[in-house]
C-alpha positions as CSV (number, residue, x, y, z in Angstrom):
1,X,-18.6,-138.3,-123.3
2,X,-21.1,-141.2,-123.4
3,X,-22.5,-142.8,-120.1
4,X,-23.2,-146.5,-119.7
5,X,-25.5,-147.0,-116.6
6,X,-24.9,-150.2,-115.7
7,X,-25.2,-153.2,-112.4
8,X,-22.8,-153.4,-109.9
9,X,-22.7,-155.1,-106.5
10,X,-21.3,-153.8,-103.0
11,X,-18.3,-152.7,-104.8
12,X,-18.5,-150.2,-107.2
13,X,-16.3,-151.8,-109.9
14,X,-17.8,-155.4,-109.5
15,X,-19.3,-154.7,-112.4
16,X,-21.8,-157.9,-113.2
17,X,-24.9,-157.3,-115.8
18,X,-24.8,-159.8,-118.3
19,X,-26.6,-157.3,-120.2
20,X,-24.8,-154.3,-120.1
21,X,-21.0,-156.3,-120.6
22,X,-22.2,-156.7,-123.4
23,X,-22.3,-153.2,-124.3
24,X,-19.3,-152.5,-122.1
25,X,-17.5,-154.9,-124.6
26,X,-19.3,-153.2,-127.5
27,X,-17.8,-150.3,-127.0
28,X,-14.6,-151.7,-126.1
29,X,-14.4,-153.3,-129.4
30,X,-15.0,-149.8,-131.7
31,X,-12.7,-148.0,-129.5
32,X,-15.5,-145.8,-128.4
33,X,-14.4,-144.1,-124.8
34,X,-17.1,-144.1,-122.1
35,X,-17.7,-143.1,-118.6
36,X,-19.2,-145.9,-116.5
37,X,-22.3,-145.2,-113.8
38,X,-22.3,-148.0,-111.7
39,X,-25.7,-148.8,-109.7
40,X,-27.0,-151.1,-107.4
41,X,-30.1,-152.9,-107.8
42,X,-32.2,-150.4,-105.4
43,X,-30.6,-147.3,-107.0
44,X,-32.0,-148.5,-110.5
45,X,-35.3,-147.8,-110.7
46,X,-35.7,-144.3,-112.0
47,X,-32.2,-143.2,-112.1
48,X,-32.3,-142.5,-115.6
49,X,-35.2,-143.0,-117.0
50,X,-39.0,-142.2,-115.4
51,X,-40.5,-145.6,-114.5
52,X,-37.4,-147.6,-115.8
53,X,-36.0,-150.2,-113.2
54,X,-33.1,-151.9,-115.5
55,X,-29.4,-151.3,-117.0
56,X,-28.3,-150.9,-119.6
57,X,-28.8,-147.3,-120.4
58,X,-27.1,-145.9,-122.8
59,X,-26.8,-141.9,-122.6
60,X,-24.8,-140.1,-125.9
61,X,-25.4,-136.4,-125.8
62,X,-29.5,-136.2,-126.6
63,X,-29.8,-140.0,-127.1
64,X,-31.1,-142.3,-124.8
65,X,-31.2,-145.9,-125.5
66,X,-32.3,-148.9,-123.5
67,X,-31.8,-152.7,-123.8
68,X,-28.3,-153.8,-124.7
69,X,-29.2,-155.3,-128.4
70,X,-30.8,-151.7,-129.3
71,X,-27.4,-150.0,-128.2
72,X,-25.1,-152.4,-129.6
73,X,-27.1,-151.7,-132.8
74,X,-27.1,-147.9,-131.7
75,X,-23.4,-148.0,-131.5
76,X,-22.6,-149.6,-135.1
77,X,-25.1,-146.9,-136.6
78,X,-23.7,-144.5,-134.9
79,X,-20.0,-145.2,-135.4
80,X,-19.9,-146.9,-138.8
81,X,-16.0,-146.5,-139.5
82,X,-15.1,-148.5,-136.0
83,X,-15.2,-152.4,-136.1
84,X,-18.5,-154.1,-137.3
85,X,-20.2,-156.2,-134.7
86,X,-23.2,-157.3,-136.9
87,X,-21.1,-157.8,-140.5
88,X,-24.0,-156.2,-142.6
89,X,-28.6,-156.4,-141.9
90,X,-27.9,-160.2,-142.3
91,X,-25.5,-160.3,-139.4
92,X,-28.2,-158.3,-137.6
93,X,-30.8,-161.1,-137.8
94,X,-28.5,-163.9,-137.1
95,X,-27.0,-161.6,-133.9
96,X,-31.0,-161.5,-132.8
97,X,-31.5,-165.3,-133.2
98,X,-27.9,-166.0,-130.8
99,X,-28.9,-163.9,-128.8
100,X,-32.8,-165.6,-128.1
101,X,-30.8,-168.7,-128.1
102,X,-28.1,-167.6,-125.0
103,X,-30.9,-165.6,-123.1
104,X,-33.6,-168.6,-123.3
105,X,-30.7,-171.2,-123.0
106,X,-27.9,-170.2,-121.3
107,X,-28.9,-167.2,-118.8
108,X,-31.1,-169.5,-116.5
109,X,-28.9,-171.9,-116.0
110,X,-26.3,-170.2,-115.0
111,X,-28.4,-168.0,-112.9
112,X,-28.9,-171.5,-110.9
113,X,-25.2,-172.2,-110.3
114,X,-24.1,-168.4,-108.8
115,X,-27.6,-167.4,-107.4
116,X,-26.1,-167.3,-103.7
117,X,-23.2,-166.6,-104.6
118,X,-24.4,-163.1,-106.6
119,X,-26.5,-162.0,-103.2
120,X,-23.2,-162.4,-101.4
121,X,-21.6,-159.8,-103.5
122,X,-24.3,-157.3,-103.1
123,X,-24.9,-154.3,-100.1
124,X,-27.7,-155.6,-97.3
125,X,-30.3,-153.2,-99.2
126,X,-29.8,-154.9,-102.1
127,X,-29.7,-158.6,-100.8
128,X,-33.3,-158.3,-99.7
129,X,-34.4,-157.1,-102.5
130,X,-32.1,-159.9,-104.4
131,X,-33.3,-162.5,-102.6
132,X,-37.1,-161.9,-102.0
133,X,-37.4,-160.8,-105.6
134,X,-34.9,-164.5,-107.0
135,X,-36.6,-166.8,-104.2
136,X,-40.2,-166.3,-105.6
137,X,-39.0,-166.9,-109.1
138,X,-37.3,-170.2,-108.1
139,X,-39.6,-171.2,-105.8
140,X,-37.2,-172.2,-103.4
141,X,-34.2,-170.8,-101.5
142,X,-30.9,-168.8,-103.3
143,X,-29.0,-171.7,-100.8
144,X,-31.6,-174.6,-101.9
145,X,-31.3,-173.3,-105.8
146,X,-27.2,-173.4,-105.8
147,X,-27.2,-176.6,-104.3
148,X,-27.3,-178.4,-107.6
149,X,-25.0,-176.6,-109.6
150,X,-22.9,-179.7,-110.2
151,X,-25.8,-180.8,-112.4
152,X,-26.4,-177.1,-113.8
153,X,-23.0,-177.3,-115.0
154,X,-23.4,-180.4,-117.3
155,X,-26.6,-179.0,-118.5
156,X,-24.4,-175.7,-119.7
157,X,-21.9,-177.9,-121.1
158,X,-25.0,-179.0,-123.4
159,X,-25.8,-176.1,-124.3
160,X,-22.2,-174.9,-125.3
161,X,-21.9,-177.5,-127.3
162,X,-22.9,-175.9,-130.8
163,X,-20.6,-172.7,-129.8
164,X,-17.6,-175.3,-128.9
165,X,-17.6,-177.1,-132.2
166,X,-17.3,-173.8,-134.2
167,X,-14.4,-172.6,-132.3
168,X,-13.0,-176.1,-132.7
169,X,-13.1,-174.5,-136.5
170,X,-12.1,-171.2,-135.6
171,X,-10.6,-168.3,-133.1
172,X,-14.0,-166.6,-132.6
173,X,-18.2,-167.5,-133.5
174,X,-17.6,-165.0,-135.8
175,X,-14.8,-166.8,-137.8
176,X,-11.4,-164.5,-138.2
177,X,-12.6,-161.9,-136.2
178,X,-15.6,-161.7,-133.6
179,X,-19.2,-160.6,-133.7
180,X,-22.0,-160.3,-131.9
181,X,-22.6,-164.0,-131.0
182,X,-18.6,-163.4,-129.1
183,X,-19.7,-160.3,-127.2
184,X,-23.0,-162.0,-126.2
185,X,-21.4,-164.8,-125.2
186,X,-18.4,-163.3,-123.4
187,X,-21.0,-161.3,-121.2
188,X,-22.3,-163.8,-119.6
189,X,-19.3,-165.6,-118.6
190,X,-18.3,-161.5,-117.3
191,X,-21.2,-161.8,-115.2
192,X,-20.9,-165.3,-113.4
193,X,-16.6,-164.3,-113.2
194,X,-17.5,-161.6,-111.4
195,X,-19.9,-163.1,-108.9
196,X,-18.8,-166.2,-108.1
197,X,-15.6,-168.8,-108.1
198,X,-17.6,-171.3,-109.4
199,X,-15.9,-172.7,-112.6
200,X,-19.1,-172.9,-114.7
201,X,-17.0,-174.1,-117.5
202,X,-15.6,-176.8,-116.1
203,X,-12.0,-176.5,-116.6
204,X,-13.0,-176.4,-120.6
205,X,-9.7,-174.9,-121.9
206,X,-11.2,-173.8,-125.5
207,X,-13.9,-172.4,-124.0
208,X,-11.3,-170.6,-121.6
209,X,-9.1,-169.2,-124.1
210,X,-11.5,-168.3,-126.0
211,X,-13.4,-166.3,-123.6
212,X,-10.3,-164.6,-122.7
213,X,-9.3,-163.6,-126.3
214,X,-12.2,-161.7,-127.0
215,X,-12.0,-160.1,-123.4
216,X,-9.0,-158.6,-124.6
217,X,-9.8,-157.7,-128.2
218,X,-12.7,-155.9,-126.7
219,X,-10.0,-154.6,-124.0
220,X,-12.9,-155.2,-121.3
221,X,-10.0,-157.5,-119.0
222,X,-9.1,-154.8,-116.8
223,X,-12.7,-153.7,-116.1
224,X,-13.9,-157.6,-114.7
225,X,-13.1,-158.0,-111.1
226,X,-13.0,-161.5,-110.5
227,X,-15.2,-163.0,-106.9
C-alpha cells in the first residue's frame, strides 16, 4: 500500500501540512487507500529521503515522489480511471497558476493569524525549532506576529474574494464537481482547522459550506482534528 509522509504536531493524528492535505484529499477523492506516516518537524529531515527536510512524500511501491503538485499529478497519471483532479493538460496549467496564486497569496497570511497558535500544538523539541526557525522569518515574536490577526483576517477575506464569487455561481471552483483549485484550497483551511480556533473565515457561511463539502467528497472529515 502507498505511504504518505506527512506533518503532524504533538499528537500523532493532528495532522496539519497545508501541503500534504492536499494530497491526503487527493487521494481521498480517487478512492486510492493509503497508510499515513505522521512526523514531527525534527523527525523530518532525512526520514525518507537523504538530505530531504519536508512532507509531502509520496512512497508507491518503487516511486518516490516529492512536493504535493508533482504527486497530485503522480496520482492522476497513475490512476487514470478514478476521478480527474486536473480535467485534461489545460486543467494542469490553470491548477499551477491557483496554486502560485494561494501559496504567494493566501499561505502567508494565514501563517500570521495561527503562528502561536501552531507552536502550541507541537512537542517542546519541535516548538524550538518552530519558533527560532518562524521568529527570524517574521522578524518579531510568534506572540507579537498573532497579535494582529484581526487585520490578517480582512486581508484573507480580500483575497478570497475571486474564489467567493465563483461559488456564488457554483458548488465547487471547479463548477459541478471539484478540482484542483477545491483541494488546494480546502488544504489550507485543513491546516489552520487543525491548529488553531481562530475562525479565519470570519463566520463566512459559503465559504464554510463549501469547505465542508469538498471535505467530505474527498472523505478527508474524519482525518482533521480540529484545535
Amino acid at each position: 500500500m502507498p505511504k504518505l509522509y506527512e506533518l503532524c504536531g504533538a499528537e500523532t493524528d493532528r495532522l496539519f501540512s497545508a501541503y500534504a492535505w492536499r494530497v491526503r484529499l487527493t487521494l481521498g477523492y480517487k478512492g486510492i487507500a493509503f497508510d499515513s506516516q505522521p512526523l514531527p518537524f525534527t523527525a523530518i529531515p532525512g526520514a525518507v529521503l537523504p538530505d530531504y527536510a519536508r512532507v509531502p512524500v509520496f512512497v508507491d511501491g518503487d516511486e518516490t515522489v516529492v512536493e504535493s503538485f508533482d504527486i497530485c499529478h503522480y496520482l492522476e497519471a497513475r490512476h487514470p480511471d478514478t476521478p480527474t483532479v486536473f480535467g485534461g493538460e489545460g486543467g494542469v496549467q490553470n491548477a499551477a497558476l491557483i496554486d502560485n496564486l494561494i501559496v504567494t497569496g493566501l499561505y502567508p497570511t494565514i501563517s500570521r493569524m495561527i503562528i502561536k497558535d501552531i507552536h502550541d500544538q507541537l512537542a517542546a523539541a519541535d516548538q524550538a525549532y518552530f519558533r527560532a526557525s518562524r521568529e527570524e522569518r517574521f522578524g518579531a515574536t510568534l506572540e507579537d506576529v498573532q497579535r494582529g490577526r484581526d487585520k490578517e483576517r480582512t486581508r484573507f477575506a480580500t483575497f478570497l474574494k475571486p474564489y467567493r464569487r465563483r461559488l456564488e455561481a457554483a458548488p465547487y471552483l471547479g463548477g459541478e464537481r471539484l478540482l484542483f483549485a477545491d483541494i488546494a484550497l480546502c488544504a489550507s483551511l485543513c491546516w489552520a482547522r487543525a491548529t488553531s480556533p481562530y475562525d479565519i473565515l470570519g463566520g463566512d457561511a459559503l465559504m464554510d459550506e463549501w469547505f465542508w463539502r469538498t471535505l467530505d467528497a474527498c472523505h478527508g472529515r474524519a482525518a482533521l482534528k480540529r484545535a
